[in-house]
C-alpha positions, 0 to 999 in steps of 0.5 A: 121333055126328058126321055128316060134311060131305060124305055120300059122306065120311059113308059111306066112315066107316061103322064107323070110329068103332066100331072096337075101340082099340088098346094104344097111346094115340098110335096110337088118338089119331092114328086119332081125330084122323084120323077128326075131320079126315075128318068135316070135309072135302069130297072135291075137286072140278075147282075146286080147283088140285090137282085141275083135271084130275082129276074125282072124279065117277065115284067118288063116283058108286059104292056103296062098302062095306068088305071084308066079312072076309078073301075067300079066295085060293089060292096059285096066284092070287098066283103070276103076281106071285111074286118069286123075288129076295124074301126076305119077303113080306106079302100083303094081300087088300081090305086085310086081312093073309094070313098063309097067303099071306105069308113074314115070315122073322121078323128074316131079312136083317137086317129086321122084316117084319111086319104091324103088329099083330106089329111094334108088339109089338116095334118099337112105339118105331120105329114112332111117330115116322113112323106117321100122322106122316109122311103129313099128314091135316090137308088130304087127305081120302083120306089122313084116310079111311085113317088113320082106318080104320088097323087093319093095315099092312105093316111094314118095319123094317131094323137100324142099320148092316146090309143086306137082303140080299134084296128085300121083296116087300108085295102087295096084291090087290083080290078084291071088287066095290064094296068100299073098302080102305085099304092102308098100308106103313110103312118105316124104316130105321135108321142106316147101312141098305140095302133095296129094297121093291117095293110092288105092286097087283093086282087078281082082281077085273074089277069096279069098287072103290075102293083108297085106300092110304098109305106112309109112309118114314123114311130115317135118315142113310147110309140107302139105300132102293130103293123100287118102286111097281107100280099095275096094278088092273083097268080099271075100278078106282080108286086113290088112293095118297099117299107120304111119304118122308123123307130124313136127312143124307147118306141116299138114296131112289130110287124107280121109281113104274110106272102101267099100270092103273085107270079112275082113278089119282092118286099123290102123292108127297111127299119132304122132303130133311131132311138135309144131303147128302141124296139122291133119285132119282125115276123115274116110267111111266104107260102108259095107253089107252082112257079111262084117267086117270093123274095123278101129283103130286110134290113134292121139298122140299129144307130143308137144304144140299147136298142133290140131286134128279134125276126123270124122269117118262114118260108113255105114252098112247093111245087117249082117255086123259089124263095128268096130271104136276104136279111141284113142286121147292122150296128153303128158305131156307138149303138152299144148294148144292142141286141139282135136276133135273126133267124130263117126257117124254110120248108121244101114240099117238093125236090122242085122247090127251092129256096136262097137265105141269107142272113148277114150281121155287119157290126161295128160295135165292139159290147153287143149281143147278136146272133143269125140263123138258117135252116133248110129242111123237109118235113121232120121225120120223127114228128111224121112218124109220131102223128102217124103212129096215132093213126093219121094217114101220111098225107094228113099228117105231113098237111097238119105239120105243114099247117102247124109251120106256118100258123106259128107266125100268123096267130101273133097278129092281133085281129082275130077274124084276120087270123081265122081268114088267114088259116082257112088259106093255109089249111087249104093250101097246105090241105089240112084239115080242121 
């Protein structure tokens, strides 16, 4: 049996080299290779560039075990996050599927929805070219631990040439104290397609535990996907999440990545404009306070011509906490007529908090258009005068321009009940009134 190089590593992997093969040669070999890949790396460290402002210690500090089976959830504890907009709905709870909980709506608006066991049955040639494919295990010991552990995911797979018409809704809830889970979604739509997917993560649980999730996105050429991400674990949680998404010719991904909870979060999001005319747009809020850390890294790869890219990226942080933004665009050789934009806009409520940015262009194109910016600022003091002049108190005036920072990101996701969810925590956080 091979021992891992690192012990805390070691027994993250209990079990995994016990579990049962699957029906599919490339999926159970994907899973080997992960495992092998995992056994030889290390977690990293403050010495390593991408990881200088993260320091994974209070982690691997916990005593982490995988859910011990499916805990029991009612209906009424996933009520607060209900989607009334959603036509379909996969809830996983400590990473495991609850059919009771869930509305596959099977092959409703155009889409599969399904957890993978189901999806592979039907959908298993729609699924290997992406699946463990598109997120790279090879250098990322989080991303080896949850291929390795893959056994179930959230599977969305949309029809050439139609729309869903309604948004899919997959929900993960965290319920047990000191677990490790692995959450994974796969998207992909055919040619021609249309779909918004809100990806969200809550927490029952107040205790620490440790949410390590993977999604993977393939965008055929004309495709569009809306893709929402809402991180919101306990306080004392920690979450690590990896994104990779690709975009074929003349395809668009949009995406709005919102951060309000965990004791420690990293989300890395990967995307590969692989076509000609292909399109992102990338939008990114961590509202952190106390000792949080939010750490955001991004990488927008244009390979081909005439693709473009816009991102911004806000950070909202009080109290002792610490935000980090690295976000890289790189042009290939030969993806001329790129154009690319970058900026990062971050807001300090107290002398305490802080903030690290780094946006970075590597080009290797010579006919581009491309630009990066960085901010770092209080509260602007001619708009608190202004507010104040018309008879609000300070207080209520800097939590209302506070509020006005942040909702600029989140009225662009396309679910009107999310939105409405969403600003009653910003108001509450920033405490702002309606």
């Amino acid at each position: 049996m091979t021992t891992a190089v690192h012990p805390y590593i070691d027994a993250l992997l209990t079990g995994t080299r016990e579990l049962p093969g699957t029906p599919y040669a490339w999926l159970n070999e994907r899973r080997g290779a992960a495992l092998e890949r995992a056994n030889a790396l290390s977690v990293p460290t403050t010495r390593d560039e991408e990881w200088r402002f993260t320091d994974l210690a209070p982690l691997t500090r916990l005593q982490l075990r995988g859910a011990a089976g499916a805990a029991t959830v009612g209906a009424e504890a996933i009520r607060p996050y209900v989607m009334p907009e959603a036509g379909a709905r996969l809830v996983f709870v400590d990473g495991i599927f609850a059919p009771a909980l869930s509305i596959t709506g099977a092959d409703s608006d155009n889409a599969r929805v399904a957890p993978l066991a189901e999806a592979l049955k039907s959908h298993a040639g729609a699924l290997e070219p992406h699946l463990a494919r598109l997120a790279g295990f090879e250098k990322n010991v989080f991303v080896a631990l949850n291929t390795a552990h893959l056994r179930d995911a959230a599977v969305v797979i949309v029809r050439e040439n139609t729309a869903c018409g309604k948004p899919v809704h997959v929900l993960h809830l965290s319920t047990q104290p000191g677990t490790a889970s692995y959450p994974r979604c796969i998207v992909v739509l055919e040619s021609g397609a249309a779909c918004t997917v809100v990806e969200e993560y809550q927490a029952i649980s107040p205790d620490a535990y440790f949410t390590n999730s993977v999604t993977e996105v393939a965008v055929a050429p004309n495709a569009r996907l809306h893709h929402v991400k809402l991180q919101a674990e306990n306080g004392r949680a920690f979450h690590i999440a990896t994104c990779a998404v690709s975009i074929a010719r003349d395809a668009s991904y949009t995406t709005q990545a919102i951060s309000l909870g965990a004791r420690l979060s990293r989300y890395d999001l990967n995307v590969a404009l692989n076509g000609e005319g292909a399109f992102s747009q990338i939008d990114g809020l961590a509202l952190i306070s106390e000792r949080q850390l939010a750490d955001t890294h991004t990488l927008i790869d244009h390979a081909f011509p005439n693709g473009r890219s816009v991102q911004l990226h806000k950070t909202i942080v009080g109290g002792a906490a610490h935000a980090v933004f690295n976000g890289k665009i790189f042009v290939r050789p030969g993806a001329q007529l790129t154009d690319s934009s970058q900026q990062s806009r971050n807001l300090l409520l107290s002398d305490k908090a802080t903030v690290d940015t780094k946006p970075q262009l590597e080009i290797f194109a010579d006919d581009v258009k491309c630009a990066h910016g960085a901010t770092v600022g209080q509260l602007d003091a001619d708009q608190l005068f202004y507010l104040r002049s018309r008879g609000l108190p300070e207080q209520a005036a800097r939590n209302l321009l506070t509020y006005a920072f942040g909702a600029s990101v989140i009225e662009r996701i396309p679910v009107k009940s999310m939105v409405q969810r969403l600003e009653r925590v910003v108001m509450a956080q920033t405490g702002a009134e309606a």
